[in-house]
C-alpha positions in Angstrom: 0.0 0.0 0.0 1.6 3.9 -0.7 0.7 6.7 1.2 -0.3 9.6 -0.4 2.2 12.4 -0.7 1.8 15.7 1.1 3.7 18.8 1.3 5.3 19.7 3.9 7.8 22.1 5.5 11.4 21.1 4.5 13.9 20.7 8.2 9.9 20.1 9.8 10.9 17.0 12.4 7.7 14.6 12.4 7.0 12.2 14.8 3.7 10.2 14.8 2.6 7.6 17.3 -0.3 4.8 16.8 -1.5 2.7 19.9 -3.6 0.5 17.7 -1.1 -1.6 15.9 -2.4 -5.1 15.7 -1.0 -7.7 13.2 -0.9 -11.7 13.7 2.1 -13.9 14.2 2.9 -16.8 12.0 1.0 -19.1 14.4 -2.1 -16.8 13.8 -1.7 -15.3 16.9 -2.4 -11.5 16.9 0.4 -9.1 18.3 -0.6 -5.9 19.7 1.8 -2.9 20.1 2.6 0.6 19.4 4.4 2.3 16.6 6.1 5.4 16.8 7.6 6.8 13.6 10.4 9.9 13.6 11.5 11.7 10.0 12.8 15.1 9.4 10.9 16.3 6.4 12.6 17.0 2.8 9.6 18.8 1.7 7.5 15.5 1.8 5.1 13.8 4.4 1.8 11.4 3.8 -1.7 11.5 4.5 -3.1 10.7 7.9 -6.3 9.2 6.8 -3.9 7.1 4.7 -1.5 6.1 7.5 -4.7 5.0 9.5 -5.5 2.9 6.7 -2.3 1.5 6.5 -2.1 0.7 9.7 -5.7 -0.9 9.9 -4.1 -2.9 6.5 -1.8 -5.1 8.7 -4.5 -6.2 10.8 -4.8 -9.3 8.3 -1.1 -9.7 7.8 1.4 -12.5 9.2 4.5 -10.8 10.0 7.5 -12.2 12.4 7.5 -9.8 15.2 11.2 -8.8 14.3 9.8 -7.3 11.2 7.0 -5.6 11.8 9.2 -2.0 12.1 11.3 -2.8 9.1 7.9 -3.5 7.1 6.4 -0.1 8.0 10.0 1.3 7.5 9.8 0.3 3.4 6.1 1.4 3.3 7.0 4.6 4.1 10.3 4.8 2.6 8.9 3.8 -0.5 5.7 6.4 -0.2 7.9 9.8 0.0 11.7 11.2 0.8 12.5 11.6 4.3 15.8 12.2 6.3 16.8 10.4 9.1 13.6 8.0 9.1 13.0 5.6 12.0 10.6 3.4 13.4 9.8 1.4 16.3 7.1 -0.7 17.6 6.8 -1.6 21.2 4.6 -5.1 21.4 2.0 -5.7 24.3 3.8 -8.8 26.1 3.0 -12.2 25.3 4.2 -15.5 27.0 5.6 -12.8 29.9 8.5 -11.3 27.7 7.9 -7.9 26.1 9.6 -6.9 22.8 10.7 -3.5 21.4 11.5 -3.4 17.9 13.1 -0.8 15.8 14.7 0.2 12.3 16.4 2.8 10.6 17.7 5.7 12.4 17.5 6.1 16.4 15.5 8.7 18.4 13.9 9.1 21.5 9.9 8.1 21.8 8.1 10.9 23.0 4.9 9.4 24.8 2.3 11.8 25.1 -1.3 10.7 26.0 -4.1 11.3 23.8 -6.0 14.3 26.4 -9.6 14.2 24.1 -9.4 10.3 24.1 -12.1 8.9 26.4 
């Protein structure tokens, strides 16, 4: 799936956050999780609406839980230019262990809760 191309401020940093990522395992098992994505803009970003959709997308997908980021990575890497484009997804814990996954470049997740959000 692309996203659709925006403008957007050139040197803008970008972060976005989703707490509904959901995708299932090999076993069929669904995965839960967060994904957090950080980019500075080259005069690019995509559509949220889009994103949302994406994201929705993987619902019906098997993924290993090591790939999940790098998957999302190439969506959006193939979708529009960034610089310095990261992305990792922090899994609800299953079987006791938690798992933090992450590809491309580093940064630090900013956690801010959703204040409208009942």
């Amino acid at each position: 799936m692309k996203l659709e191309k925006l403008n957007a401020k050139e040197g803008t940093d970008i972060q976005y956050l989703s707490k509904e990522l959901l995708f299932l395992a090999q076993s069929g098992q669904p995965y839960r999780g967060s994904v957090y994505i950080a980019f500075k803009s080259v005069g690019e970003t995509f559509n949220m609406l889009d994103f949302k959709k994406y994201i929705t997308s993987l619902r019906s997908q098997k993924f290993l839980a090591e790939d999940i980021a790098f998957e999302i990575y190439e969506t959006i890497n193939s979708s529009i230019k960034t610089a310095n484009l990261g992305v990792v997804v922090d899994l609800t814990a299953r079987g006791g262990l938690q798992q933090r996954v992450a590809f491309g470049s580093e940064f630090s997740v900013i956690k801010k809760e959703n204040i409208f959000q009942l």
